[in-house]
Z-matrix of the N, CA and C atoms (Angstrom, degrees):
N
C 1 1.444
C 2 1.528 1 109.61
N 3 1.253 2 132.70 1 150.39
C 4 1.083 3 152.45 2 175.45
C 5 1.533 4 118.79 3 -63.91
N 6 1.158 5 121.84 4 109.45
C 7 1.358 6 125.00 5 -157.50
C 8 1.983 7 98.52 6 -89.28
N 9 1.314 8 113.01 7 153.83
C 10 1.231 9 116.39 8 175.11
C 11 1.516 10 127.50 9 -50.69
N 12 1.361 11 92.42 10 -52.81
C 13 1.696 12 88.90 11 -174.40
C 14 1.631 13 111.68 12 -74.20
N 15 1.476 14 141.83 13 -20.76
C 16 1.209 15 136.12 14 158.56
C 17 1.789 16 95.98 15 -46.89
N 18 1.762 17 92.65 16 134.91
C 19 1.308 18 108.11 17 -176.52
C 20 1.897 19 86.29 18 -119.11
N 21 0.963 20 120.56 19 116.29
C 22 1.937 21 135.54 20 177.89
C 23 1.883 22 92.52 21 -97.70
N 24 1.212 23 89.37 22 119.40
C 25 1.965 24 112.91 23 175.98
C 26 1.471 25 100.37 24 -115.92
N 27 1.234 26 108.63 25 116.48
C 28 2.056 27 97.30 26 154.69
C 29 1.766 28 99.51 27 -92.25
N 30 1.149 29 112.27 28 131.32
C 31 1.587 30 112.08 29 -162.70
C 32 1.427 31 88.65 30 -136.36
N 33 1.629 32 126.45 31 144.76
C 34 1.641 33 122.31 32 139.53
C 35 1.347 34 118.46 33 -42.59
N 36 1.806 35 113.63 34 146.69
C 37 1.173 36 110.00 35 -152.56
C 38 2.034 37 92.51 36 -85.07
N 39 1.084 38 112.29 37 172.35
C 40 1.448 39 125.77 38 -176.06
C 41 2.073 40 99.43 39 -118.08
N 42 1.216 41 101.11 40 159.07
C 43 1.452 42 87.59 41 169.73
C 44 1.655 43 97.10 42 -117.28
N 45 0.784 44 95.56 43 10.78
C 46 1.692 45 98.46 44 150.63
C 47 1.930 46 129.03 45 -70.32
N 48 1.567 47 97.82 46 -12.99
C 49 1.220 48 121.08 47 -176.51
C 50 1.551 49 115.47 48 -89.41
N 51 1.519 50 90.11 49 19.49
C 52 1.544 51 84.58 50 -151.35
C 53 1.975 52 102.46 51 -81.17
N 54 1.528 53 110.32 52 -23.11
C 55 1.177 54 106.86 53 178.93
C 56 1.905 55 107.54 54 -72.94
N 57 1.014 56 108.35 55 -43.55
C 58 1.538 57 109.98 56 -172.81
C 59 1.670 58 90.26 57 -43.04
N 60 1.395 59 115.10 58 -73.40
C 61 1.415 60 127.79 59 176.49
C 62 1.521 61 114.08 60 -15.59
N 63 1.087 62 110.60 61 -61.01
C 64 1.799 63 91.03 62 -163.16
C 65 1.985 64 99.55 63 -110.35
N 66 1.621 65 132.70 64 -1.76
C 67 0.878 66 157.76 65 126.99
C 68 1.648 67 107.92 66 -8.71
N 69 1.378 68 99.36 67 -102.77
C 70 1.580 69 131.03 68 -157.15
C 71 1.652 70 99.52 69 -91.90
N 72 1.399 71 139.61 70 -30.97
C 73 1.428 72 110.24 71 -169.18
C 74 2.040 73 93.35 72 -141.75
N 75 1.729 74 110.19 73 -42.48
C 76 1.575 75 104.43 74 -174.17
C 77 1.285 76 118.53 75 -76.49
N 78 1.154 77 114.69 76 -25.84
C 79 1.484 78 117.04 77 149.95
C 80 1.393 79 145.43 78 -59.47
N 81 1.093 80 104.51 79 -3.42
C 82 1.349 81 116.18 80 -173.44
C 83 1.370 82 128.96 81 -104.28
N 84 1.318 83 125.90 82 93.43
C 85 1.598 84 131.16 83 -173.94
C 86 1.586 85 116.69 84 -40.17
N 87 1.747 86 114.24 85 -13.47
C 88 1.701 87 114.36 86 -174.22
C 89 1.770 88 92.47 87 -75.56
N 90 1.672 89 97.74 88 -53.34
C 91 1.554 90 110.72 89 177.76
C 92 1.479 91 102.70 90 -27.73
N 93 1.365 92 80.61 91 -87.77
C 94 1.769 93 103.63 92 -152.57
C 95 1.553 94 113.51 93 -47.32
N 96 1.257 95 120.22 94 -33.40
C 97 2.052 96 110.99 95 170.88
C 98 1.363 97 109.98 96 -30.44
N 99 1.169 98 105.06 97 -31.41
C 100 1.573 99 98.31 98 -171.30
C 101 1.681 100 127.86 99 -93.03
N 102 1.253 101 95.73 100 -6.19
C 103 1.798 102 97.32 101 -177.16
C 104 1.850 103 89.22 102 -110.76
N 105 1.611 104 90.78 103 -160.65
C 106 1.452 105 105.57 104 -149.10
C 107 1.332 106 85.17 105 -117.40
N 108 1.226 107 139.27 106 34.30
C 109 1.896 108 144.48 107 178.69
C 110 1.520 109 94.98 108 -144.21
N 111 0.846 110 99.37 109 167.14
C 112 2.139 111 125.22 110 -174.56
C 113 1.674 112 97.53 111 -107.96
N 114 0.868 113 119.13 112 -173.91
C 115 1.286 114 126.79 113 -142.84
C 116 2.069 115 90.55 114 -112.13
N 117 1.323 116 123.26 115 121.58
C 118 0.827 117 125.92 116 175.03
C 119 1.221 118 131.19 117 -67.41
N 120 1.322 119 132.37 118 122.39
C 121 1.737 120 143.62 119 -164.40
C 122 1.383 121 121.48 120 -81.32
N 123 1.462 122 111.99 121 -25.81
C 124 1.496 123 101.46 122 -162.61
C 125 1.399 124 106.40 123 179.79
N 126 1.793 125 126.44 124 142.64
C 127 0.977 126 124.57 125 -124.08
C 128 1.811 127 82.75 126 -71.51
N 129 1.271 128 129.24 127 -57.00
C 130 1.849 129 129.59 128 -178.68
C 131 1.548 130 97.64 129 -17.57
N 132 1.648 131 129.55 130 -70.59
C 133 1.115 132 110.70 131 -172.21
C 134 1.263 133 132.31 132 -51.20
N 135 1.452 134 124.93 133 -58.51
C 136 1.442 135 135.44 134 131.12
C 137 1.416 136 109.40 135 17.30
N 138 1.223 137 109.31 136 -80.45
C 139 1.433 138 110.36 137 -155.52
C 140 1.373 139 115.30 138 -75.22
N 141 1.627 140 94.11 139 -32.82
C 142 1.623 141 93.09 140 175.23
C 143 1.331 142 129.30 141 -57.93
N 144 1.379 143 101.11 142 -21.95
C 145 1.340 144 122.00 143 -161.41
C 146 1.393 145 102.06 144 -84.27
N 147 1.624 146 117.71 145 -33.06
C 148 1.314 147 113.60 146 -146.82
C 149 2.177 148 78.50 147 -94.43
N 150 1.172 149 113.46 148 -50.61
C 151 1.286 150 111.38 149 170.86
C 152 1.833 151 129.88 150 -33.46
N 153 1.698 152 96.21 151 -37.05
C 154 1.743 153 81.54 152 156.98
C 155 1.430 154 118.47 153 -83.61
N 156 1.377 155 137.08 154 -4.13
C 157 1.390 156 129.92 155 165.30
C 158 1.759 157 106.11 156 -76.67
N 159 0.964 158 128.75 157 -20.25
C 160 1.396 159 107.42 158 -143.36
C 161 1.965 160 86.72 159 -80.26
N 162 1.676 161 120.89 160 -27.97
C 163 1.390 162 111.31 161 -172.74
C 164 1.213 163 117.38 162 -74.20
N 165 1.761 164 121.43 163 -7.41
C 166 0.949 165 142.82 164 -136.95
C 167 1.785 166 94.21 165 -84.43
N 168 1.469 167 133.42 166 161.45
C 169 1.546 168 125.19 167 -159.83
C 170 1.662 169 93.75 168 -94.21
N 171 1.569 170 104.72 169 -27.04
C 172 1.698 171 93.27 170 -175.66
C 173 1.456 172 104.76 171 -172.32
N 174 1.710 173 100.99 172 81.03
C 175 1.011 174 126.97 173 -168.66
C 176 1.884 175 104.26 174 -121.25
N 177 1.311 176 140.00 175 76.91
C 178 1.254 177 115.58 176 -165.92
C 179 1.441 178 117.56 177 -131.93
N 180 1.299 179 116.30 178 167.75
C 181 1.505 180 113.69 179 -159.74
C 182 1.730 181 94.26 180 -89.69
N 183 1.326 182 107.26 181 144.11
C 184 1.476 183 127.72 182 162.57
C 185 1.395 184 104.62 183 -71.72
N 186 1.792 185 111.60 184 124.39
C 187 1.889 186 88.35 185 -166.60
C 188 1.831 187 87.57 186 -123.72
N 189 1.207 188 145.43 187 158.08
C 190 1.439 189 135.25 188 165.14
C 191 2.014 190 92.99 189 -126.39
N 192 1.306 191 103.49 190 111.05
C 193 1.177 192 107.81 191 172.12
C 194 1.639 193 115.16 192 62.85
N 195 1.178 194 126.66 193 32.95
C 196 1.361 195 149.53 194 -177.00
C 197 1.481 196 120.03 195 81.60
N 198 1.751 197 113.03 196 12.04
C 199 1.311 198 127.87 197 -178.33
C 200 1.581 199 114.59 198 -85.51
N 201 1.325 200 111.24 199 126.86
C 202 1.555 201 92.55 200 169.37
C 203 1.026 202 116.40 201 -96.87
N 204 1.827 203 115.13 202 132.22
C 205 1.901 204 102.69 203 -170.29
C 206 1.413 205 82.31 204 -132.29
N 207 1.621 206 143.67 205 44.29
C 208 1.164 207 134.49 206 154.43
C 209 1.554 208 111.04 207 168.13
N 210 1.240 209 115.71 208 -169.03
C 211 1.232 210 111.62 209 173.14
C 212 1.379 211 107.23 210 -150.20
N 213 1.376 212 104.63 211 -175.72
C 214 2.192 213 114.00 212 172.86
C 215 1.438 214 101.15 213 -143.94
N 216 1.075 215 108.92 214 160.56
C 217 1.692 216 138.63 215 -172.57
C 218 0.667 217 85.59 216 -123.89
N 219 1.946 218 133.90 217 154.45
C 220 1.273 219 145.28 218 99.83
C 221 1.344 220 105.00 219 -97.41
N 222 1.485 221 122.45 220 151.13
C 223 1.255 222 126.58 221 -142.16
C 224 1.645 223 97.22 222 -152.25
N 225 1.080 224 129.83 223 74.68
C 226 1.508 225 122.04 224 179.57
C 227 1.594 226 130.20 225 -69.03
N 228 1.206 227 132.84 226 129.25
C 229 1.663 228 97.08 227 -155.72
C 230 1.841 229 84.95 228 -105.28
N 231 0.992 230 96.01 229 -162.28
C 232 1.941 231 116.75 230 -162.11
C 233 1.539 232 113.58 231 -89.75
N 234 1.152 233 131.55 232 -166.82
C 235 1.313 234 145.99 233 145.42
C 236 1.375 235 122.19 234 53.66
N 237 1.355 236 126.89 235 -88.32
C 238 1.495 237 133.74 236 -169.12
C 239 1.835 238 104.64 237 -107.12
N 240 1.720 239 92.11 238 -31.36
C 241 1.548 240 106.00 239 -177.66
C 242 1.227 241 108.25 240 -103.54
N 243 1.522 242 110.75 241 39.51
C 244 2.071 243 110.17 242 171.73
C 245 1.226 244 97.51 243 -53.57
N 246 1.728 245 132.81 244 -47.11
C 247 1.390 246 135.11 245 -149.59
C 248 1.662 247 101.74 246 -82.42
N 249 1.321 248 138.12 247 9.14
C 250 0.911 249 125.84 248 151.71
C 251 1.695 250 140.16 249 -121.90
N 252 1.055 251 137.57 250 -149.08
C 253 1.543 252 116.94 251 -173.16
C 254 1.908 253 108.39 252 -172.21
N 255 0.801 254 109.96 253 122.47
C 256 1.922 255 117.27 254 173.14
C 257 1.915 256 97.54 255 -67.34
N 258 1.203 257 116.27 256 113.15
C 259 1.511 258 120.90 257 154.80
C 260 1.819 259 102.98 258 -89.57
N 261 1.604 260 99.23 259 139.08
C 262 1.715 261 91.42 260 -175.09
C 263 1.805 262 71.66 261 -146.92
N 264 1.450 263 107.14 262 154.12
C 265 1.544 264 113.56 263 179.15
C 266 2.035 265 87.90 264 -154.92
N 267 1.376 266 98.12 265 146.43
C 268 1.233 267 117.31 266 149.40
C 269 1.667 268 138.06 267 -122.77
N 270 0.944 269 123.30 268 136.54
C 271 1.815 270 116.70 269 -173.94
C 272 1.388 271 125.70 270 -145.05
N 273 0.931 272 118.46 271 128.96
C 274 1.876 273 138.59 272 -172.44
C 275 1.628 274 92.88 273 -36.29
N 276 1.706 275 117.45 274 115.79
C 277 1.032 276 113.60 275 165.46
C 278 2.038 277 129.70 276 -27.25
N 279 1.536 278 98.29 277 -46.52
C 280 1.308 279 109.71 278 179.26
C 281 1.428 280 131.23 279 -46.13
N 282 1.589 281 94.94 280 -28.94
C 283 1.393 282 115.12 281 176.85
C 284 1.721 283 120.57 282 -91.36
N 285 1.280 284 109.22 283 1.43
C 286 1.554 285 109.63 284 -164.98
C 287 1.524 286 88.19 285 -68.98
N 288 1.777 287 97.54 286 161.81
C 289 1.791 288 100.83 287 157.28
C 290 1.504 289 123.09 288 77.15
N 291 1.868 290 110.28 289 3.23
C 292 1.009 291 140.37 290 171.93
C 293 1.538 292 142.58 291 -83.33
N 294 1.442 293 91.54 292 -19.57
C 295 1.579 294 111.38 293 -170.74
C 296 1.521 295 112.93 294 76.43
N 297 0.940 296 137.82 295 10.95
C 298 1.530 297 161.12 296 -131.42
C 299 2.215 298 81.95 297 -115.80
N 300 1.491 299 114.85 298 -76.75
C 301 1.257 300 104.67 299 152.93
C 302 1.497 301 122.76 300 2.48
N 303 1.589 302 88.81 301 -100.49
C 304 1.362 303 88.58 302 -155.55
C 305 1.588 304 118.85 303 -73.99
N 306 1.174 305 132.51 304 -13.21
C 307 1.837 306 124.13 305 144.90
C 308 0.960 307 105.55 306 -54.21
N 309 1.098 308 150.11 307 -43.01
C 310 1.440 309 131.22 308 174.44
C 311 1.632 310 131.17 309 -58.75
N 312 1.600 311 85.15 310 -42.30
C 313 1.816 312 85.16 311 172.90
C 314 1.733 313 103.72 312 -62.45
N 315 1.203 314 99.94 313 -56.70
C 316 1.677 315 120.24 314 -166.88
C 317 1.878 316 103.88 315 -14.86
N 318 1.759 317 98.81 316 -63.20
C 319 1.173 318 98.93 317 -171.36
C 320 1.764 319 96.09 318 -76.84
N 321 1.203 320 131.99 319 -34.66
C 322 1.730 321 117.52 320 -165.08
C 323 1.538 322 102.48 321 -52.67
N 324 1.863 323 115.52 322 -37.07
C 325 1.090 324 89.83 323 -158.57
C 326 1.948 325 114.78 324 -81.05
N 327 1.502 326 96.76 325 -8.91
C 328 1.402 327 112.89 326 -161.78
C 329 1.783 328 94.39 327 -69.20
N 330 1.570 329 93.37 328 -50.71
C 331 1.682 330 109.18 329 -179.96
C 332 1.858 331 101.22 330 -48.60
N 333 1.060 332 104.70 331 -62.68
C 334 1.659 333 113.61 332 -160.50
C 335 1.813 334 91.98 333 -60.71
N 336 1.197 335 139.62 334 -45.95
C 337 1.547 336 119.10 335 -166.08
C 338 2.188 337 93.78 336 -73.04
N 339 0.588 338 124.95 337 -40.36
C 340 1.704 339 125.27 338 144.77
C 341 1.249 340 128.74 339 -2.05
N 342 1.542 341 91.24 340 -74.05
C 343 1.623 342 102.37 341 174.85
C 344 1.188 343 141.44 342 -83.84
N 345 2.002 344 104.19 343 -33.41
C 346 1.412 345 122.55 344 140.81
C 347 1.322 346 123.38 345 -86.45
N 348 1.908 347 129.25 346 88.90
C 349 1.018 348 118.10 347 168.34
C 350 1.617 349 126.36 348 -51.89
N 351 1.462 350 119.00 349 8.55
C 352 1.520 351 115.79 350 -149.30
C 353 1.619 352 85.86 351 -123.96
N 354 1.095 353 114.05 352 -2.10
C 355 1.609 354 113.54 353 175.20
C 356 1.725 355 114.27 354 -80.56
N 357 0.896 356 112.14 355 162.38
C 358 1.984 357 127.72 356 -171.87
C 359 1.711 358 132.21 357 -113.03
């Protein structure tokens, strides 16, 4: 469970984030099994990476006390399925099992019907 004094931010990502990034969660082979990228090497990849999120409409870093230990996608798809959306999240092994999750979704998803009025 989520302890009081952890303060959980969904924030736009910074490329200042770039060490937390490949550090604490993109670097990490426990992380990464689970997404659709390999485990990031070095701060250039990192950043590049974190640089195509930052234009992104709702792409934001998971921050605990100004730390970034993950991130969230909302993902709206096109055409017939405007009204729906891909949620994809990643998070610093350390943090799993925390409840840290689900406040985070809580507000992405509240934020994301917000941002996509065309979502359902």
């Amino acid at each position: 469970m989520v302890t009081n004094y952890l303060e959980i931010n969904n924030r736009p990502y910074r490329t200042s984030d770039v060490d937390d990034f490949l550090n604490i969660y993109g670097g990490d082979d426990r992380v990464t099994r689970f997404t659709i990228w390999n485990s990031f090497t070095s701060n250039k990849e990192a950043l590049f990476y974190i640089n195509t999120c930052i234009p992104h409409p709702y792409c934001k870093s998971i921050c605990i006390n100004e730390c970034s230990i993950g991130f969230m996608i909302i993902m709206p798809r096109d055409g017939d399925d405007k009204f729906r959306a891909e949620v994809g999240y990643v998070w610093a092994a350390e943090h799993w099992c925390q409840g840290i999750t689900t406040t985070a979704l809580k507000r992405a998803i509240s934020n994301g019907f917000r941002e996509f009025p065309d979502l359902i």
